[in-house]
PAMI-504602 format. One record per residue: x, z, y of N, C-alpha, C in turn. Coordinates in steps of 0.1 Angstrom, whole numbers, plus 2048, in hexadecimal, padded with zeros to 3 digits. Example, Ala and Ser with C-alpha at 12.3 -4.5 7.8 and 13.67 -1.06 7.14 Angstrom:
[[884,84E,7C7],[87B,84E,7D3],[884,84E,7DF]]
[[880,847,7EA],[889,847,7F5],[881,84F,800]]
REM end
This chain:
[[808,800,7F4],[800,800,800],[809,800,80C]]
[[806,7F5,815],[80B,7F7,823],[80B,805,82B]]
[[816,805,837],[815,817,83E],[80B,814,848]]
[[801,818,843],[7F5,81A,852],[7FB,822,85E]]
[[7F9,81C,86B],[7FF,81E,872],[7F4,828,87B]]
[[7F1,82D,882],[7E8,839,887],[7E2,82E,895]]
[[7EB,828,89A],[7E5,81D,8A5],[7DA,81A,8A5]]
[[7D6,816,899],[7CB,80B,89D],[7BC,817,897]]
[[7BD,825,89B],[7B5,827,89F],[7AB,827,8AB]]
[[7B4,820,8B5],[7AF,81D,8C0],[7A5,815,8C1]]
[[7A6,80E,8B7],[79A,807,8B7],[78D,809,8B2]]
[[78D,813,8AA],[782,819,8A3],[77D,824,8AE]]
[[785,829,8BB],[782,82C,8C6],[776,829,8CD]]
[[77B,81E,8D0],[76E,811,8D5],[760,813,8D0]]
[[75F,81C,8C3],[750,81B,8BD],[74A,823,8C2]]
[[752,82D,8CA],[74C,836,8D4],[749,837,8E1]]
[[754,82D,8E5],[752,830,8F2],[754,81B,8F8]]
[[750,819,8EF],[74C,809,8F7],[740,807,8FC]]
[[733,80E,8F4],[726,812,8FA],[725,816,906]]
[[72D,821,90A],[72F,827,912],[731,81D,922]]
[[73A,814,91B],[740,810,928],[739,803,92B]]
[[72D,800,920],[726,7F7,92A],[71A,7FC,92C]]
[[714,808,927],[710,812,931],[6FB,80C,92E]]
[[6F8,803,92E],[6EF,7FA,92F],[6EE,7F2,93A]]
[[6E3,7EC,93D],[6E0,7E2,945],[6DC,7E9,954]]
[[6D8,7FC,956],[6D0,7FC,961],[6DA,803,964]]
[[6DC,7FA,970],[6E5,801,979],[6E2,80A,980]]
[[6ED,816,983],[6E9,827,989],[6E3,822,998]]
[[6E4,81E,99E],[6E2,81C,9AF],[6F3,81E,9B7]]
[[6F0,81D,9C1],[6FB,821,9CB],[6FF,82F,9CF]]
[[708,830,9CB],[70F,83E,9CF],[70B,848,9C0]]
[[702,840,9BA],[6FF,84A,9B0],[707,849,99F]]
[[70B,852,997],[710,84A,98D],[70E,854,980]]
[[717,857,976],[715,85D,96C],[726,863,969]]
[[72A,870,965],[738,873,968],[73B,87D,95F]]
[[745,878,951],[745,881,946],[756,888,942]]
[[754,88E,940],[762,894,936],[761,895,92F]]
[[768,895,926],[765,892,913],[770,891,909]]
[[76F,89B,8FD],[778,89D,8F5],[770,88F,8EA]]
[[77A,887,8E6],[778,880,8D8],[786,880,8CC]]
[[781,884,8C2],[787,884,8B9],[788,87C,8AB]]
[[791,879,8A2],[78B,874,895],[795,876,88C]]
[[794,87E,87E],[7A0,880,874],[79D,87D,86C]]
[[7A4,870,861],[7A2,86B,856],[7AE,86A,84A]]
[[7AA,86B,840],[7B4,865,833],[7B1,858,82F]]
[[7A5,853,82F],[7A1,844,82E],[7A1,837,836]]
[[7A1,832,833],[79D,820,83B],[79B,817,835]]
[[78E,80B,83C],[78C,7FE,834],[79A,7F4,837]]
[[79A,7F3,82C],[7A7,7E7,82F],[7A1,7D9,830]]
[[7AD,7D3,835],[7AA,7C2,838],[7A0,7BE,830]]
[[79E,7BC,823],[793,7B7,81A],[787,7C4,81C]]
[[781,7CC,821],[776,7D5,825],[779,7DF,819]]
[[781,7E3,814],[784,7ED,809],[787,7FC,80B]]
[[784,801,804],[789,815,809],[79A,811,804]]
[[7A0,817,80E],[7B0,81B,809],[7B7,828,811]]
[[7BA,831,809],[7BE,839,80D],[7C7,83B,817]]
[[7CA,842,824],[7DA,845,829],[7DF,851,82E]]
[[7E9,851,831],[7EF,862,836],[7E0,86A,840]]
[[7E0,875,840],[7D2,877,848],[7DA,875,85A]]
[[7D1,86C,861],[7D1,869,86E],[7C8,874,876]]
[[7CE,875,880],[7C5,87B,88D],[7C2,878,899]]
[[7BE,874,8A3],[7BC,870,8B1],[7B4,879,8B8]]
[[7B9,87D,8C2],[7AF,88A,8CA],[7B0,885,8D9]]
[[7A8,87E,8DE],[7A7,87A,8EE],[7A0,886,8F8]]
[[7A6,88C,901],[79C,88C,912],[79C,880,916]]
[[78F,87E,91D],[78D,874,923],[781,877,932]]
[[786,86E,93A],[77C,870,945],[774,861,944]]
[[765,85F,942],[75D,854,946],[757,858,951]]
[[752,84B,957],[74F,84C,95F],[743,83F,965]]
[[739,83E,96A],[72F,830,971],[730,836,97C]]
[[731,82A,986],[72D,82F,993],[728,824,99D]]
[[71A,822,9A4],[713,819,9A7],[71C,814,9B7]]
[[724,80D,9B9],[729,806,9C5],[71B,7FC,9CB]]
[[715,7FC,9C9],[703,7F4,9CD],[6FC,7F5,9C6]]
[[6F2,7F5,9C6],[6E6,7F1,9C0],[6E6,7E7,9B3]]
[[6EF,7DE,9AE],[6EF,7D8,9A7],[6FF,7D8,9A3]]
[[706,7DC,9AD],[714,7DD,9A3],[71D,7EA,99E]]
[[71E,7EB,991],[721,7F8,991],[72F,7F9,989]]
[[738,804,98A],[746,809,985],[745,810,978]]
[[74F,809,971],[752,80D,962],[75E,815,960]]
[[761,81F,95E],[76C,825,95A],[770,82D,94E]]
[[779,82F,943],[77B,837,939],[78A,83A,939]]
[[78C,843,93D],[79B,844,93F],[79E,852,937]]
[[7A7,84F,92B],[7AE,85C,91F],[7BC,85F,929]]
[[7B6,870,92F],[7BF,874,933],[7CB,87A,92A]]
[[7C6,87E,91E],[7D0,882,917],[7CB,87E,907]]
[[7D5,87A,901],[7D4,873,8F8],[7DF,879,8EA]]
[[7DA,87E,8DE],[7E7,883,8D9],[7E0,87B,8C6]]
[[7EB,87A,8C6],[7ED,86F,8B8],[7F6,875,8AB]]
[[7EE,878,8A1],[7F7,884,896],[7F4,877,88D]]
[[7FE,87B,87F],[803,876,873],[804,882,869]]
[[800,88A,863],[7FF,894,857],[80F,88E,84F]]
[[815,898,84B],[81F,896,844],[818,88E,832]]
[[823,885,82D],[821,87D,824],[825,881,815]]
[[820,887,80C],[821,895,800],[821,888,7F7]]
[[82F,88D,7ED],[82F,884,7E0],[825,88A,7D9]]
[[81D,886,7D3],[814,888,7C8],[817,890,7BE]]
[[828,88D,7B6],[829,894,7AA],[832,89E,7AF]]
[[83C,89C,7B8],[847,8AC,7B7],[840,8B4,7C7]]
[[835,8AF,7CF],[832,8B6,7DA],[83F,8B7,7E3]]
[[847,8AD,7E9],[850,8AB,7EE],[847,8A1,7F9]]
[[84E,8A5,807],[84A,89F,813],[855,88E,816]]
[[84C,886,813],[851,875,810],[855,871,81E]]
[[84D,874,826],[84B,872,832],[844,87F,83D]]
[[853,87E,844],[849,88C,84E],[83B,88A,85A]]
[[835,892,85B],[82B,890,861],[82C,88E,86E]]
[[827,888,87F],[82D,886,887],[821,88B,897]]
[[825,889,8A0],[817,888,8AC],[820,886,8BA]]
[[818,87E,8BF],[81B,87A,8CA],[80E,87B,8D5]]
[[812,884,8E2],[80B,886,8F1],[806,880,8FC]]
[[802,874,901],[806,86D,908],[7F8,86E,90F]]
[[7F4,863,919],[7E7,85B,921],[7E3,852,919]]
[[7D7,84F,919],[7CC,845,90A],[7D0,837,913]]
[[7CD,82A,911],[7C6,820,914],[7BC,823,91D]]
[[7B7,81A,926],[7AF,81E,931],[7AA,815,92F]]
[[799,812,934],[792,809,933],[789,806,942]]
[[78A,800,94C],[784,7FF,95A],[778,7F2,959]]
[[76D,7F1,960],[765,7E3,95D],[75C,7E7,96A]]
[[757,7DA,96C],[74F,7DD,979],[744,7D5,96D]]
[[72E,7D7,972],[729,7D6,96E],[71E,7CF,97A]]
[[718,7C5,974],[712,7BD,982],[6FE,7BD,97B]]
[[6F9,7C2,980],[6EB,7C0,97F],[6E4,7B0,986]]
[[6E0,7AA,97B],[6DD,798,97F],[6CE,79A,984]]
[[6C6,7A6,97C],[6B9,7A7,981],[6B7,7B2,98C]]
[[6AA,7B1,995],[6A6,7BE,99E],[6A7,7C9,99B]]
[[6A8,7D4,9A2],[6AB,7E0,99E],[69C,7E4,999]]
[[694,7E8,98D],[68A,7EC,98D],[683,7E2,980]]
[[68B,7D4,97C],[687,7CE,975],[682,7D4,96B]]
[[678,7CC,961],[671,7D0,951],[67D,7CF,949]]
[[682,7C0,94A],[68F,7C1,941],[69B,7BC,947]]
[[6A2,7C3,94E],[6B2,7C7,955],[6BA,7BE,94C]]
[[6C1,7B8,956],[6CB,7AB,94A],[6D5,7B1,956]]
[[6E3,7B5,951],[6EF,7B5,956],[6F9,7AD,94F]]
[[703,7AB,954],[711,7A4,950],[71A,7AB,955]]
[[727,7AC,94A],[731,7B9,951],[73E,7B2,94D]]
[[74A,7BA,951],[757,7BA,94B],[763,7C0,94E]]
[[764,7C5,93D],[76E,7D3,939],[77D,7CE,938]]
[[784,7D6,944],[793,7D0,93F],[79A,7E0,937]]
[[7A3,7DA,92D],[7AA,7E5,925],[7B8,7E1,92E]]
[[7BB,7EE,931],[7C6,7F1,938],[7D1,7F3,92E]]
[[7DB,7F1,926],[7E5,7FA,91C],[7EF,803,923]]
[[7EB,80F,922],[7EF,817,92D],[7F5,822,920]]
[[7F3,824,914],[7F5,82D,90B],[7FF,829,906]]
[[809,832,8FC],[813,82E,8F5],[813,825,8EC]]
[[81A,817,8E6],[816,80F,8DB],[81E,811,8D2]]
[[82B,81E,8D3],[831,81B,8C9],[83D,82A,8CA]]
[[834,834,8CA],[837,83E,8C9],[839,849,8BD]]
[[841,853,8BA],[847,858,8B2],[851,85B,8A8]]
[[857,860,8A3],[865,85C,89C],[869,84C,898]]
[[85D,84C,88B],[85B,83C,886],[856,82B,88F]]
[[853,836,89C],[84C,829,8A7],[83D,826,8A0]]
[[835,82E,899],[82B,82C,892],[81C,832,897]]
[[821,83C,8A1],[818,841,8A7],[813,83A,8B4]]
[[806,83A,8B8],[7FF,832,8C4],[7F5,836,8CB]]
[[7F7,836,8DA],[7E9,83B,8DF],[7E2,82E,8E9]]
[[7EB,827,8E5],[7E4,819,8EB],[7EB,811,8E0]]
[[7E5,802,8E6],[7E4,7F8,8DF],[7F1,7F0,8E0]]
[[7F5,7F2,8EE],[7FB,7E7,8F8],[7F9,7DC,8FB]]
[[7EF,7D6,8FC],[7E7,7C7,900],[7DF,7CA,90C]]
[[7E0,7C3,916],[7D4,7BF,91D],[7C6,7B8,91A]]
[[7BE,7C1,91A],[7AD,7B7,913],[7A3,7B4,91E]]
[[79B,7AB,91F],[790,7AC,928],[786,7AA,91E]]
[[77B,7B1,920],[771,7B2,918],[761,7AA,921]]
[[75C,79F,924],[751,798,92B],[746,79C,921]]
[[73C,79F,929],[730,7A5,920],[721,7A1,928]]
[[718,79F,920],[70C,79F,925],[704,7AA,91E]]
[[6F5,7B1,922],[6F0,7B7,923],[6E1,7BA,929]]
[[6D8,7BD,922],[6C7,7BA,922],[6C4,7CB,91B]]
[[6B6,7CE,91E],[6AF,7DB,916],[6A7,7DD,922]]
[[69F,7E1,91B],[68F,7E9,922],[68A,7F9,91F]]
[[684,7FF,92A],[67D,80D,925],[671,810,927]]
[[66B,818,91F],[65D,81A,920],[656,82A,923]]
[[64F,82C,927],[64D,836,92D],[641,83C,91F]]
[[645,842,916],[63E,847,90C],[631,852,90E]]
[[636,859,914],[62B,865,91F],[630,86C,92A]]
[[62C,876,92A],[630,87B,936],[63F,882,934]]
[[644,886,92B],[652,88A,925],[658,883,91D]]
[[653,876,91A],[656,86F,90D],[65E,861,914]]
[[668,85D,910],[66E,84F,917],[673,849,90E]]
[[675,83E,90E],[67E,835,901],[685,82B,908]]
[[68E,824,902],[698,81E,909],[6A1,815,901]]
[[6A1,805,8FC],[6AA,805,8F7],[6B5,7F8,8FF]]
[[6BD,7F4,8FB],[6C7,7E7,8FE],[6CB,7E0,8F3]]
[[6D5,7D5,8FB],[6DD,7CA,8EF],[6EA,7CF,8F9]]
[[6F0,7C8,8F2],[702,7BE,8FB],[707,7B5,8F0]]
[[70B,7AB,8F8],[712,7A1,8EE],[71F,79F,8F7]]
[[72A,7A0,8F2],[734,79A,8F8],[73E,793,8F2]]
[[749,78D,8F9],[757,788,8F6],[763,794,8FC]]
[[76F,79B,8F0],[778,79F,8F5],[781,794,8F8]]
[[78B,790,901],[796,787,8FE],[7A4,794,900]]
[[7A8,791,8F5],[7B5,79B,8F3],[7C3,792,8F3]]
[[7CD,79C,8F9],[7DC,791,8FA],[7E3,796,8F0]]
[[7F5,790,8F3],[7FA,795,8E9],[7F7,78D,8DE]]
[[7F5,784,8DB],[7F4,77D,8CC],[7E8,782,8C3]]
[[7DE,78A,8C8],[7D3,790,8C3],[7C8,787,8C4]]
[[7BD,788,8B9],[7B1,77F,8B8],[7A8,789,8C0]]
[[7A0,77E,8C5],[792,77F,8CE],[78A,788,8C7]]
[[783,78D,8CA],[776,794,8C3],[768,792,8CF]]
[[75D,791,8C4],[752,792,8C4],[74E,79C,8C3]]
[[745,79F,8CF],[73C,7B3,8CF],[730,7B3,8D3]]
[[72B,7B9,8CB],[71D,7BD,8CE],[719,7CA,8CC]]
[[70E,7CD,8D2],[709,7DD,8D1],[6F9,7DD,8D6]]
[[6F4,7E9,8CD],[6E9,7EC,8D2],[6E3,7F9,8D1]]
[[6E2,7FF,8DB],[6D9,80B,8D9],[6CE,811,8DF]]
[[6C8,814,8D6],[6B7,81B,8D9],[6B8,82F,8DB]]
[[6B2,830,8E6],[6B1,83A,8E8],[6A6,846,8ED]]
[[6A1,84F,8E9],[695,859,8EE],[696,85F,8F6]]
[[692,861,902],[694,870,90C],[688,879,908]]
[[689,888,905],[682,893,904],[67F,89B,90D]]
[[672,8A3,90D],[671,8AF,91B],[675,8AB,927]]
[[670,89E,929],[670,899,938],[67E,896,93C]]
[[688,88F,931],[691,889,92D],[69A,895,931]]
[[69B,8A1,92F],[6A6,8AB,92F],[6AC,8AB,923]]
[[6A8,89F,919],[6B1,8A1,90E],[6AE,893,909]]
[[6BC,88B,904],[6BB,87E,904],[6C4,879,8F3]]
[[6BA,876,8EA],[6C1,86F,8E1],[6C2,864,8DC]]
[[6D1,860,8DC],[6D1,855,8DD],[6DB,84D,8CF]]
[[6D5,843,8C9],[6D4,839,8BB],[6E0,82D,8BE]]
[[6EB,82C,8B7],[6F6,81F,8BF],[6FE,816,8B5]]
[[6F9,80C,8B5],[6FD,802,8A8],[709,7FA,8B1]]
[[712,7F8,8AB],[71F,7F0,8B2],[729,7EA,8A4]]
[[72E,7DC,8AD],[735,7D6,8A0],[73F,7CB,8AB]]
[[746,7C8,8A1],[753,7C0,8AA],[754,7B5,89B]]
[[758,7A8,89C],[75B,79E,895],[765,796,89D]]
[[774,792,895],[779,78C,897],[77C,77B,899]]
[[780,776,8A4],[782,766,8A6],[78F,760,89C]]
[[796,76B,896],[7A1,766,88C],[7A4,758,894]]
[[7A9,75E,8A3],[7B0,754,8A9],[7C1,757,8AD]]
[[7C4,764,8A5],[7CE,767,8AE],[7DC,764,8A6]]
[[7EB,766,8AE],[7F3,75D,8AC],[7FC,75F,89D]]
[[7F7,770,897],[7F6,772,88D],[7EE,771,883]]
[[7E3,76D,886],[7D3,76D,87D],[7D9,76D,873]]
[[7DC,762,86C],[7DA,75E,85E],[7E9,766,854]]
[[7F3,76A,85A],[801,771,854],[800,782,859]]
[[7F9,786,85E],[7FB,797,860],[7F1,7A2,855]]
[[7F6,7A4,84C],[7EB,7AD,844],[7EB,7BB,847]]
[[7F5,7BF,84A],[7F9,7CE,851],[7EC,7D2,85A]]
[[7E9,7E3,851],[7DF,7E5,85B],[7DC,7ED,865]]
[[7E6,7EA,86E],[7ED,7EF,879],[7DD,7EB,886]]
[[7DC,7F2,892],[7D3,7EE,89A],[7D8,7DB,8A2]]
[[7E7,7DA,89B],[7EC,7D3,8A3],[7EE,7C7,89D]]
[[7E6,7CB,88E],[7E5,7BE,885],[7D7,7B5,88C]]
[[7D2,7AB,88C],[7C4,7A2,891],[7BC,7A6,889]]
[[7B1,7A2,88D],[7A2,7A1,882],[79E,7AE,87C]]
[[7A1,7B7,88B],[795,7C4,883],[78D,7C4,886]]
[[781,7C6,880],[771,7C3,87E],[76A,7D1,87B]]
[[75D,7D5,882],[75D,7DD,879],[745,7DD,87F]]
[[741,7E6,877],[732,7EA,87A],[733,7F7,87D]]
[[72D,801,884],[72C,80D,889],[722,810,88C]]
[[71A,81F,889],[711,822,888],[712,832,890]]
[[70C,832,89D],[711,83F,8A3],[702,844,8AA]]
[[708,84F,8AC],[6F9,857,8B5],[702,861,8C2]]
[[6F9,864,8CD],[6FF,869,8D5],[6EF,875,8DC]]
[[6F1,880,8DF],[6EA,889,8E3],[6ED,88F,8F5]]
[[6E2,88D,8F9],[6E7,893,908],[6DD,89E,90B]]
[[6DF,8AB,911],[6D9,8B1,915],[6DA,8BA,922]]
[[6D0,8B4,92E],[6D0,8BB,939],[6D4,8CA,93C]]
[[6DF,8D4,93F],[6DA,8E1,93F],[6D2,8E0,950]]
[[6D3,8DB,95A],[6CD,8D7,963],[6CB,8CC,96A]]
[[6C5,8C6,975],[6C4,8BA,977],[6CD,8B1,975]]
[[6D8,8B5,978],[6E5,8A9,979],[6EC,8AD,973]]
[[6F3,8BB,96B],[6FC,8BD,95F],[6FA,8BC,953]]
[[6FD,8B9,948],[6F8,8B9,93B],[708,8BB,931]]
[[703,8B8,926],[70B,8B8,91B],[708,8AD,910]]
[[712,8AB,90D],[714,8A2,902],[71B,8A1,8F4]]
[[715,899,8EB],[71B,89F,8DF],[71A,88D,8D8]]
[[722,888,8D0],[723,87A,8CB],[72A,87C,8C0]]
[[729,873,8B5],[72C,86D,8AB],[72A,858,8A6]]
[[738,857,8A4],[733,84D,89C],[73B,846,890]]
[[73A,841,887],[740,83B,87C],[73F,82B,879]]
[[748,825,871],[749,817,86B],[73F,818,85F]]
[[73A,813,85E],[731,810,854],[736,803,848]]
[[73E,7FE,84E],[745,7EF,849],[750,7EC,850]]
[[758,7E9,84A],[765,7E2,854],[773,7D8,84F]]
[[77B,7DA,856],[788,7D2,851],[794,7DE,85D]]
[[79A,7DD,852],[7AA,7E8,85B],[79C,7F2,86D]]
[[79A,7FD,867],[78F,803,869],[791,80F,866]]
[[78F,81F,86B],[78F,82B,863],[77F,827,860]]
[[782,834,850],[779,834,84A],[772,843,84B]]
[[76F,847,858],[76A,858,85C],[763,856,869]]
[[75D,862,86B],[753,85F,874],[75E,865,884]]
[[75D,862,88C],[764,867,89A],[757,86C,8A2]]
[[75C,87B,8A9],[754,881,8B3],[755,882,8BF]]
[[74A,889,8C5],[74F,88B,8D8],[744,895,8D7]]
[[749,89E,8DE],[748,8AB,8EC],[747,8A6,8F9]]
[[743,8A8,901],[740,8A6,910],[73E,8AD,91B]]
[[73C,8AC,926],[736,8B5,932],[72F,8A8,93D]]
[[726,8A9,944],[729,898,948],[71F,8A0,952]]
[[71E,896,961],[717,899,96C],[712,88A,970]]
[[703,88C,974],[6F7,87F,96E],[6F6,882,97F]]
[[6FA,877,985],[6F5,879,994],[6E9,86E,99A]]
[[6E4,866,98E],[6D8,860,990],[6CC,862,990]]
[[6C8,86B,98A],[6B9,876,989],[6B8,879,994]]
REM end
């Protein structure tokens, strides 16, 4: 078996917080936005490999702070931000099986995440039935690509990406405490560096409760590769920095008001299917201030 490299958890990242960053289609207003802090984590011994298969590897860890952020610059245009202020990347030491001898020592590296910035453009009126926006996410490589003893540890990718996205969803006013809500996105990432394009899409449906002081929310997301890139067809290594990770994800996310504009948050999401993918579910904690209510 190839040495899985801990990198290309970063991309299994994305299942959490790509939702995030295109936010939906209704934009907050002017001056108004949405502003989170947030612990995400994920520790695994598994992953789908290139052919969609379970294969074991050293146990990985990823633990992000992160600040997001929307912020309405008009009425129709609004600010994307996800910036890992601190970012720390572990490797579990590597145990022979029969004499319990350490093969490989275990490792972790400190650093700043990848950063992700996008501005978001509303095409319809503020107030529309169904809100159509178009956005676009640039990935900054601002994290380490090739940190710790073996150069095997990563908190970035090191590529510059733009992510161009469209976006549609409607809400319904269920009763007097009752709200529903869902969306699409369809997009193109183009990634540099000799990396293949991907295809994204996402959708999630969501419920507000008790006069929406508590908001849950449903989040399907998946990425498919253009197997255009300058490695496609010779890289099998399943490094984040190999092409053609693919994956399905199935997440949920809970918000709850403790007053008008502070709340709390709590998220999960997992691969359900994939290619060079962890095979575990990744969480988030939160604190977030809602200045659009």
């Amino acid at each position: 078996m190839r040495q899985l490299q801990p990198g290309w958890l970063l991309l299994f990242a994305f299942l959490l917080t790509s939702p995030a960053l295109s936010a939906g289609p209704w934009p907050p207003g002017k001056g108004k936005g949405y502003y989170k802090l947030y612990e995400w984590w994920i520790r695994f011994d598994e992953h789908y490999s290139s052919t969609g298969e379970l294969d074991p590897n050293a146990t990985i860890g990823l633990y992000n702070t992160t600040i997001f952020a929307t912020h309405g610059f008009s009425d129709r245009l609004t600010g994307v931000m996800n910036l890992p202020l601190f970012s720390r990347s572990t490797i579990n030491n590597q145990v022979s099986g029969t004499r319990g001898n350490i093969i490989v020592p275990g490792d972790e590296i400190n650093t700043i995440g990848d950063a992700e910035l996008g501005i978001r453009y509303a095409l319809s009126s503020p107030g529309a039935k169904w809100p159509v926006a178009v956005g676009l996410t640039l990935g900054l490589p601002l994290g380490e690509a090739a940190g710790g003893e073996l150069g095997n540890l990563q908190t970035g990718d090191g590529e510059f990406n733009q992510l161009i996205y469209a976006e549609t969803g409607t809400s319904v006013q269920l009763s007097k405490s009752t709200q529903l809500y869902s969306s699409v996105m369809l997009g193109v990432n183009n990634r540099s560096g000799g990396f293949s394009d991907e295809f994204r899409y996402g959708m999630d449906v969501g419920v507000g409760l008790s006069g929406s002081k508590l908001w849950i929310i449903g989040r399907l997301q998946g990425s498919e590769s253009f197997f255009n890139g300058e490695t496609a067809e010779t890289t099998t290594s399943t490094s984040i920095f190999s092409n053609n990770a693919e994956y399905l994800s199935l997440g949920g996310e809970i918000n709850y008001y403790l007053t008008d504009r502070l709340g709390l948050s709590a998220g999960a999401a997992t691969a359900i299917s994939g290619r060079i993918i962890a095979a575990a579910p990744a969480f988030s904690l939160g604190i977030f201030i809602d200045t659009t209510r």
